[in-house]
C-alpha positions in Angstrom: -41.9 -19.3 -54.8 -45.4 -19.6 -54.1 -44.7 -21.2 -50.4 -42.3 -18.4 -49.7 -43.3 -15.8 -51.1 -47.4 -16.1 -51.4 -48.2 -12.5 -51.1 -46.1 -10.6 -53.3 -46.3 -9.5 -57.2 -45.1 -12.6 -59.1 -42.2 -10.4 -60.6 -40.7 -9.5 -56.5 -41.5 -13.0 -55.9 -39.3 -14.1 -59.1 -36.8 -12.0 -58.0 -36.6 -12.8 -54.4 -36.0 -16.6 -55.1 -33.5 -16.5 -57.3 -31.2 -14.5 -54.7 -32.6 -17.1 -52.0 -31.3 -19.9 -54.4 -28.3 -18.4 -55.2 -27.7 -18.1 -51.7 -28.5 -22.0 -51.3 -26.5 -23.1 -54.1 -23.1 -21.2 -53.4 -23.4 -20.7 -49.5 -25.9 -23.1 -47.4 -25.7 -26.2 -49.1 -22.1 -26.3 -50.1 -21.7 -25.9 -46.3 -24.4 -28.3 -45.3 -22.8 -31.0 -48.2 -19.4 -31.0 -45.8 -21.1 -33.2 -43.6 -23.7 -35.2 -45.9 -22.8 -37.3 -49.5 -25.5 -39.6 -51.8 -24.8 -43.1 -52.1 -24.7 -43.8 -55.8 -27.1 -45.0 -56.9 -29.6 -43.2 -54.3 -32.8 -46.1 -53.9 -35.8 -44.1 -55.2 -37.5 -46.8 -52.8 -39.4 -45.3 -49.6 -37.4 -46.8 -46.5 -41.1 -47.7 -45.2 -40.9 -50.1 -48.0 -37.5 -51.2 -48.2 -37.5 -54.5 -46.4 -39.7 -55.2 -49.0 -43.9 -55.6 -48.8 -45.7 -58.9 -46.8 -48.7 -58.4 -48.8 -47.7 -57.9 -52.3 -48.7 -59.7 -55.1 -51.7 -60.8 -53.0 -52.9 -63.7 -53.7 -51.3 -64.5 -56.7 -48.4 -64.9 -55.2 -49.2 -68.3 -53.9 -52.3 -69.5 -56.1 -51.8 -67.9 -59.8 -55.1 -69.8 -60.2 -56.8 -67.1 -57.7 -59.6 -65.2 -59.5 -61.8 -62.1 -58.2 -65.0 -63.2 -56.9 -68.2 -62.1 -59.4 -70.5 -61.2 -56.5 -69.4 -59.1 -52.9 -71.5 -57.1 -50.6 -68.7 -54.5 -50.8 -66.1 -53.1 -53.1 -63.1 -51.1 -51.3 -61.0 -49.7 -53.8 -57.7 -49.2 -52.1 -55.2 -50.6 -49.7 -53.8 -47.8 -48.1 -54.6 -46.4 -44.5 -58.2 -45.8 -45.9 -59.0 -48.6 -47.7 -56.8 -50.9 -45.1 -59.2 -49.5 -42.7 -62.0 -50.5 -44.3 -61.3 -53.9 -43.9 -60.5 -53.8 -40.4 -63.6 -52.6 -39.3 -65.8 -54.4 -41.4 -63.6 -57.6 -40.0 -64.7 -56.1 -36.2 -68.7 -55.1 -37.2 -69.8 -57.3 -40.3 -71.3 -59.8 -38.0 -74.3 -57.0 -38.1 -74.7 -58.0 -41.5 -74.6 -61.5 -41.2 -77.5 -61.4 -38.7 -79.9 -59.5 -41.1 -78.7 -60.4 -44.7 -76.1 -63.5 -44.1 -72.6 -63.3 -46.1 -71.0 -60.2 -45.7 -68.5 -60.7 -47.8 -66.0 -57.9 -49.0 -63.2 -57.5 -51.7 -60.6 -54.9 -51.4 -58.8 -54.0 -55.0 -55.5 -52.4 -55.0 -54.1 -51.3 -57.9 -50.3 -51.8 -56.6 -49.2 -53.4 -53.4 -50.7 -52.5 -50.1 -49.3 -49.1 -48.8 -47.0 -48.6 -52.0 -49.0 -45.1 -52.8 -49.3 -42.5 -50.2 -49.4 -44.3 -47.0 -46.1 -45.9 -47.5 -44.5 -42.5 -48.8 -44.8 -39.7 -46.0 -42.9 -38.9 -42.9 -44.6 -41.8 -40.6 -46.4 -39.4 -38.6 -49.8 -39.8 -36.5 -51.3 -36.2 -36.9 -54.1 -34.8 -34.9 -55.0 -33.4 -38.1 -54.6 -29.0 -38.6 -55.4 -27.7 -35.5 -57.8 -25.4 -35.2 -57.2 -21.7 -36.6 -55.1 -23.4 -39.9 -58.3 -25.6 -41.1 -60.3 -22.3 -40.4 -58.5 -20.0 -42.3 -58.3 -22.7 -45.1 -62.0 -22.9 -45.6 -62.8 -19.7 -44.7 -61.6 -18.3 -48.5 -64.0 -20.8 -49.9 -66.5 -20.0 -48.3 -66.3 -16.4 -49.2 -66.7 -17.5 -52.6 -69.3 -20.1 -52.1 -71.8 -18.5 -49.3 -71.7 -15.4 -50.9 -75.5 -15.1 -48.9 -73.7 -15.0 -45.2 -72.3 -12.1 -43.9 -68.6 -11.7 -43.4 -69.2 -12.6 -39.9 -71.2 -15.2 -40.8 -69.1 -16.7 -42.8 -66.3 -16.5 -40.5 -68.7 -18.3 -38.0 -69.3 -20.9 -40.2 -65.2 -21.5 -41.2 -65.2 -21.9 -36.8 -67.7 -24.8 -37.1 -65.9 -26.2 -40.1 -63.1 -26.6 -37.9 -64.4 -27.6 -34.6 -66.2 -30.7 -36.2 -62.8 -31.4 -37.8 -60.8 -30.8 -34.5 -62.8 -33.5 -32.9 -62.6 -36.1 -35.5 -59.2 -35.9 -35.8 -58.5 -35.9 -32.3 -61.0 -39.3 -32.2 -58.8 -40.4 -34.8 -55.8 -40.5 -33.4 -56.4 -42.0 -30.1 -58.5 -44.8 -32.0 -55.2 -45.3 -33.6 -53.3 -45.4 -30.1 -56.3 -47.6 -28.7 -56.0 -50.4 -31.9 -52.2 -50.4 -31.7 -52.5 -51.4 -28.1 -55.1 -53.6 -28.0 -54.0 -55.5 -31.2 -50.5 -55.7 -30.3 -49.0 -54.1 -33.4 -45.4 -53.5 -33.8 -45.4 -50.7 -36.0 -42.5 -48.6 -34.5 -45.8 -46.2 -32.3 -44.5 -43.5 -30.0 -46.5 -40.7 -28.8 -44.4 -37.8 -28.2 -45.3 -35.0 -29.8 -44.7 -32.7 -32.9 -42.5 -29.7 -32.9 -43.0 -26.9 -35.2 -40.3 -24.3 -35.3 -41.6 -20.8 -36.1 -39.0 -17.5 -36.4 -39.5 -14.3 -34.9 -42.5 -13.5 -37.5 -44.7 -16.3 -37.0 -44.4 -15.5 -32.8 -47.5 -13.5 -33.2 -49.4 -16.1 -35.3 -49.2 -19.0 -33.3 -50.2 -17.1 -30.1 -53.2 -16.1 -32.2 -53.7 -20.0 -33.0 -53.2 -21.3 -29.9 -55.6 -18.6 -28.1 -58.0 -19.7 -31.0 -57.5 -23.2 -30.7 -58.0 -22.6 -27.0 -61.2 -20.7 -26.9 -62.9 -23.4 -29.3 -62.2 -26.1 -26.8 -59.2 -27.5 -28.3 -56.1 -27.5 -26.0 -53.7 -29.6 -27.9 -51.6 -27.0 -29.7 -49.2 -25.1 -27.3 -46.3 -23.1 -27.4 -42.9 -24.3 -26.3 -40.2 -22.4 -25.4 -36.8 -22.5 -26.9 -35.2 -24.7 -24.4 -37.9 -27.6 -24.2 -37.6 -27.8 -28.5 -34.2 -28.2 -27.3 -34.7 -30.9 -24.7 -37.7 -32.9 -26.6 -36.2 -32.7 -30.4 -32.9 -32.0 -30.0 -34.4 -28.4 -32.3 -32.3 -25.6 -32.3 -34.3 -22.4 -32.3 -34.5 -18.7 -30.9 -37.9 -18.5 -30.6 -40.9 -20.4 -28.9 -42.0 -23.5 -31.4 -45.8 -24.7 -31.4 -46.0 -28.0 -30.2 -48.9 -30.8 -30.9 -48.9 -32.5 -27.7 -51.4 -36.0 -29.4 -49.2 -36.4 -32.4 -47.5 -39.4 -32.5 -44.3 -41.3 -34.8 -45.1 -44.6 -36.1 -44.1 -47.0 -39.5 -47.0 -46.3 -41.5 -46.8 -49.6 -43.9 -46.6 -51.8 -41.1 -49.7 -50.1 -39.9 -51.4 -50.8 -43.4 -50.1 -54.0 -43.1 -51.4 -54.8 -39.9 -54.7 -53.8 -40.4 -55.2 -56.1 -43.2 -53.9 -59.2 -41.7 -56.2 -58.8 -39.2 -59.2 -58.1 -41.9 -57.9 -61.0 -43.7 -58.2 -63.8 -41.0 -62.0 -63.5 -41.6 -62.5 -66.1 -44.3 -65.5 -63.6 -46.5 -62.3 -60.7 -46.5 -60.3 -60.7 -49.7 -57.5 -58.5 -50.8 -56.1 -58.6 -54.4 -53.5 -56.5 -55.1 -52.1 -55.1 -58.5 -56.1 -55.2 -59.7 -56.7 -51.8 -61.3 -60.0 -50.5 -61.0 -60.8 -49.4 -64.3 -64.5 -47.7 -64.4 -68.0 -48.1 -61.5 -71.5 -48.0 -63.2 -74.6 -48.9 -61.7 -75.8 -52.4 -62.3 -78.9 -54.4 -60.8 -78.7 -54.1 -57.4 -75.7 -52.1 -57.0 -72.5 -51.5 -58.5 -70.6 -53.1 -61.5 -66.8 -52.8 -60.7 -64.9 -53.6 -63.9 -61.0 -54.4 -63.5 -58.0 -55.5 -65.6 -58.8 -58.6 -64.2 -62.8 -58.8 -65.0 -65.9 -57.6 -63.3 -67.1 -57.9 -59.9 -70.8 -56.6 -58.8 -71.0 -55.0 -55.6 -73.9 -53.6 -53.7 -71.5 -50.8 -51.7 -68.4 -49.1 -53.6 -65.9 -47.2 -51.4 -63.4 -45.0 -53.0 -60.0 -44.9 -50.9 -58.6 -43.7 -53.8 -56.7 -40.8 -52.6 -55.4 -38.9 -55.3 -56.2 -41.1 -57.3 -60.0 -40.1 -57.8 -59.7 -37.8 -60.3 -58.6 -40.7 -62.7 -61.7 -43.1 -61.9 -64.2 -40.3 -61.5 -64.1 -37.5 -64.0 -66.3 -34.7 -61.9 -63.3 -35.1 -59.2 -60.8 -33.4 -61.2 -61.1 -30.2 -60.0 -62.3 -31.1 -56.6 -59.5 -33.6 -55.2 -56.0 -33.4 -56.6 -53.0 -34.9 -56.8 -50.0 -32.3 -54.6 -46.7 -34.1 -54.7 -44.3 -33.9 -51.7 -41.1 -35.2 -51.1 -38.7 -37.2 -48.9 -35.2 -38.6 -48.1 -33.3 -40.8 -45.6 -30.0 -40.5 -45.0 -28.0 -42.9 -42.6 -26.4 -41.3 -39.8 -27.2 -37.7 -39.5 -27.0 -35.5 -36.3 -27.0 -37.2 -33.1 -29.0 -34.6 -31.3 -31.9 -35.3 -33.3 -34.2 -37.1 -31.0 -36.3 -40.5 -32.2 -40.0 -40.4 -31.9 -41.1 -37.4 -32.1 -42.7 -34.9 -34.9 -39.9 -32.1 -36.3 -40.9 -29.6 -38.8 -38.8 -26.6 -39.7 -39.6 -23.5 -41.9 -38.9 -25.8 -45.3 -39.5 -29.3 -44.9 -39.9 -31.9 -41.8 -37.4 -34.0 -39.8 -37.8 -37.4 -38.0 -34.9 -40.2 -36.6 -36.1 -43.6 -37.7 -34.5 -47.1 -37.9 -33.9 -47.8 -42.0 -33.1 -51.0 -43.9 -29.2 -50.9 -42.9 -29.3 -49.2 -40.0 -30.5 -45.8 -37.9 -30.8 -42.3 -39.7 -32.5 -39.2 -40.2 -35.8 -39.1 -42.5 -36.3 -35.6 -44.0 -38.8 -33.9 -47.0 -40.8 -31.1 -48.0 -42.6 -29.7 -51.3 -46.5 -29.3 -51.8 -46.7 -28.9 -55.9 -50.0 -29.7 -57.4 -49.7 -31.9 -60.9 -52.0 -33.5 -63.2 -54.1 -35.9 -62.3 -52.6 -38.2 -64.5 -49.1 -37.9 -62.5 -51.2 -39.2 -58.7 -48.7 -41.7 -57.3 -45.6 -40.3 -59.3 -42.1 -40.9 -57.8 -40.1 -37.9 -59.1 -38.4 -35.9 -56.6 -35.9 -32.9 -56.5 -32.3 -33.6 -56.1 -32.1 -29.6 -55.3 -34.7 -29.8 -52.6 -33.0 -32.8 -51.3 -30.0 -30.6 -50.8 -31.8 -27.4 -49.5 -33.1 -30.1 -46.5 -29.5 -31.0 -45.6 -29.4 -27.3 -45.4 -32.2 -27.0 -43.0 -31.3 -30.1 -41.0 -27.5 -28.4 -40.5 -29.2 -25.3 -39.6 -31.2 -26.8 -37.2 -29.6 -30.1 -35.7 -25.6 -28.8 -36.3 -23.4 -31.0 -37.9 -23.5 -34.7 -38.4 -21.6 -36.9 -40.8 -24.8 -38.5 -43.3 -25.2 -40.4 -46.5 -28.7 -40.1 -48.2 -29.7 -43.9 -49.3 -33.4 -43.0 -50.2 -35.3 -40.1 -52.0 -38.7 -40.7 -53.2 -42.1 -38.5 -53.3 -45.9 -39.2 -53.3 -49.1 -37.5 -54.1 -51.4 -37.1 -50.7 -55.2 -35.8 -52.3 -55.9 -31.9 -51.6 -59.2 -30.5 -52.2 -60.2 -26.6 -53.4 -60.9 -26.0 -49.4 -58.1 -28.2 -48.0 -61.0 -30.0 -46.4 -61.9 -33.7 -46.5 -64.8 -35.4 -48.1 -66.2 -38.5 -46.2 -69.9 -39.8 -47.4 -72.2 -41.0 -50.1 -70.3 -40.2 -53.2 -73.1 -40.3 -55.7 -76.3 -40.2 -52.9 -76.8 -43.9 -53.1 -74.6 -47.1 -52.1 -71.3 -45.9 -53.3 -69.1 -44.3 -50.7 -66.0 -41.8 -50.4 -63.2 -40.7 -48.1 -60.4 -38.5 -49.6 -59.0 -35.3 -49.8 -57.1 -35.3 -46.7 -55.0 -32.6 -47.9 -51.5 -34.7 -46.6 -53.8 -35.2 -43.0 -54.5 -39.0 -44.0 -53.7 -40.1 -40.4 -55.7 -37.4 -39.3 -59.1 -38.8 -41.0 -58.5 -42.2 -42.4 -59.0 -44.4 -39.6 -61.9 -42.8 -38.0 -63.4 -42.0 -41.8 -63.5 -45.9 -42.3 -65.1 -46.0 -39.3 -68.1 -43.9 -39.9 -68.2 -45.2 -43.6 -68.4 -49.2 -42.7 -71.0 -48.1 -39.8 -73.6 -46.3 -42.6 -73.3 -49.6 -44.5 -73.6 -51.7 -41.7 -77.2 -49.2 -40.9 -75.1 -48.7 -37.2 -76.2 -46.3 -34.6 -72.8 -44.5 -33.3 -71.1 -41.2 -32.9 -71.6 -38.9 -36.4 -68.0 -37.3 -36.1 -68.8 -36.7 -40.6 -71.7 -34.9 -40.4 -73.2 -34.8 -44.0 -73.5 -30.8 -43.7 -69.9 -30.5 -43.4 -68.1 -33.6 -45.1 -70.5 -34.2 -48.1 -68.3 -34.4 -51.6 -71.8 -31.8 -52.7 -70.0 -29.3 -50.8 -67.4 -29.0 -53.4 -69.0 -30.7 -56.3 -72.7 -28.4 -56.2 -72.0 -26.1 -53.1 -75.7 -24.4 -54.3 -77.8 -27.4 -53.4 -75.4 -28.9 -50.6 -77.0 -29.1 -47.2 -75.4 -26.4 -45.6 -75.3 -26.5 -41.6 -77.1 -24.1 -39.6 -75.3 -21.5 -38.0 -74.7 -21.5 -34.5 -75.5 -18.4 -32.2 -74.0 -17.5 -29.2 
């Protein structure tokens, strides 16, 4: 109701869905069902993880004598796409260390298996994060509330800078990603053809506005397409012109986690241990005592790539980054006209053709619903959703015998702005990147980047500037060093 409906009385939305679900539940997905059925039982396994993990149970899979090391230069809490990249670019820049301190040795903790929250739940997409106008008029509101000393105009100034500085991070991001894929040789299923957004005849005026805005900041990569190309490039049918993010890319996002780390872990002083829960940080002598299930390790850097997770380890975060659960499906088969490798989103959920565990089909989700904190990484998705997206993909792809094998959700990190925090989590040694509000491709690699380079005491590109990235922004926006505004 409140995606569909976000602007109307709560009773007119009330009302409103339940003719809309009526309408689903004797009319569209009856129809839609005709051509799709659920194997039974349906795997609540992601397909990204169904050919089961390489890295889990790391290391005790093959030395159940393995125990966590007492001492490590750094602590990376997490093996997703953050935390994976983590290691991989302290495995590329660590020699640094070793030239003015010697060791350099680092210990990443997972609490699961690598890529079995988040990163090995979504849609497999490379984003070039929310172009331009979206992330503006997502921090805009916040700042209304927060710079309460600007000017309406000012403010809307400031929301612009917000999201140029993200525009160009993300953009970095993603052809960092391209440029490692390529130079490592990683099979991870990478194309680089684009992401279709179908809009109706309402939203025709809205993305002309974004594109024009996206356009006069500098940022060219979200265009219109017309009818016909959606056509020709997805296999989309629509009436209207689609938006079209020309740098997004398809890829399989575990085998991108997984990647990472096997190249981290070939350096001898890089150790992962999986299902290791982190359960508190305080400060010790020279650094950071990091107690687990499996004992205490002291550290003199912590980064969080906990997601939405943070909440749970880091009480002031409960309000600031938490969990939203989404949802997806795969069902074998599926319309033929749907083309592989390339972003689909409709008006309800997303759409992608990707190989599964027993052969090719059609990957398919939706649903942003904030939960507790203490529900981050749950696995609990709607059947009736399921079947609203067989609705959508009939309505868009046309018929197309399918049976759903896989349904599962996950729980990206959203902050109060929908705007990521990357840096010094407590204004010391101890680090954070989250809150990539479902955008973890968008900000992850790149994020690691920049993190492992202010350990390291690098000089290189600032694309998280303190003023606009700092977790102070959210968690004391009064003393947070606020950028300067920029004149014309």
């Amino acid at each position: 109701m409140a995606r569909m409906y976000p602007d109307q009385w709560w009773l007119v939305r009330a009302l409103r869905f339940a003719v809309w679900a009526a309408g689903q539940s004797f009319g569209t997905i009856p129809l839609a069902l005709r051509q799709a059925g659920f194997q039974r039982p349906v795997s609540s396994t992601p397909i990204w993880l169904a050919d089961g993990n390489p890295l889990a149970n790391h290391p005790w899979v093959d030395n159940n004598q393995a125990r966590l090391p007492s001492r490590v230069d750094v602590v990376v809490i997490g093996a997703g796409f953050t935390g994976a990249s983590c290691a991989y670019h302290w495995s590329k820049q660590k020699g640094h260390w070793s030239k003015q301190k010697g060791g350099g040795r680092l210990a990443v903790l997972e609490m699961g298996d690598p890529a079995s929250g988040a990163s090995g739940r979504n849609e497999g997409l490379v984003v070039m994060g929310r172009y331009f106008k979206m992330v503006r008029d997502t921090v805009r509101p916040y700042l209304d509330r927060v710079r309460q000393d600007l000017a309406p105009s000012e403010r809307l100034q400031l929301a612009s800078q917000f999201a140029a500085v993200y525009a160009r991070s993300a953009y970095k991001n993603a052809d960092l990603i391209a440029e490692t894929i390529k130079s490592e040789g990683y099979e991870c299923d990478y194309a680089r053809n684009g992401w279709i957004q179908a809009q109706d005849e309402g939203s025709q005026r809205a993305l002309q506005e974004s594109i024009q805005a996206g356009a006069e900041a500098g940022f060219d990569d979200w265009v219109s397409i017309s009818a016909a190309e959606t056509l020709e490039r997805g296999g989309m049918r629509v009436d209207h012109p689609a938006g079209f993010s020309e740098g997004a890319a398809c890829f399989h996002p575990a085998k991108w986690v997984w990647s990472l780390l096997r190249t981290a872990l070939r350096q001898t002083d890089i150790e992962l241990f999986t299902r290791t829960k982190v359960e508190a940080i305080s400060e010790g002598e020279g650094g950071y005592l990091v107690r687990t299930d499996r004992g205490t390790i002291r550290a003199r850097f912590v980064v969080n790539a906990t997601e939405s997770y943070t909440g749970l380890l880091h009480r002031q975060y409960r309000d600031v980054i938490w969990p939203v659960q989404t949802q997806a499906a795969f069902g074998l088969g599926g319309p033929e006209r749907i083309r592989a490798g390339v972003g689909l989103s409709g008006g309800l959920g997303f759409f992608g053709r990707h190989k599964g565990p027993h052969g090719n089909g059609v990957i398919f989700g939706s649903d942003a619903t904030r939960v507790p904190c203490h529900q981050a990484g749950s696995n609990r998705p709607s059947r009736f959703i399921t079947k609203v997206l067989v609705g959508e993909l009939h309505k868009y792809f046309g018929d197309g015998g399918m049976r759903v094998t896989n349904e599962w959700s996950g729980t990206p990190g959203f902050t109060v702005d929908e705007y990521p925090v990357v840096g010094l989590l407590d204004g010391k040694r101890q680090y954070i990147i989250g809150g990539m509000c479902g955008s973890g491709t968008a900000v992850s690699f790149n994020g690691a980047r920049h993190v492992v380079q202010q350990i390291l005491g690098l000089d290189g590109p600032d694309d998280y500037p303190e003023a606009y990235f700092a977790p102070t922004r959210l968690l004391d926006p009064v003393n947070h060093p606020w950028p300067e505004l920029e004149r014309a």
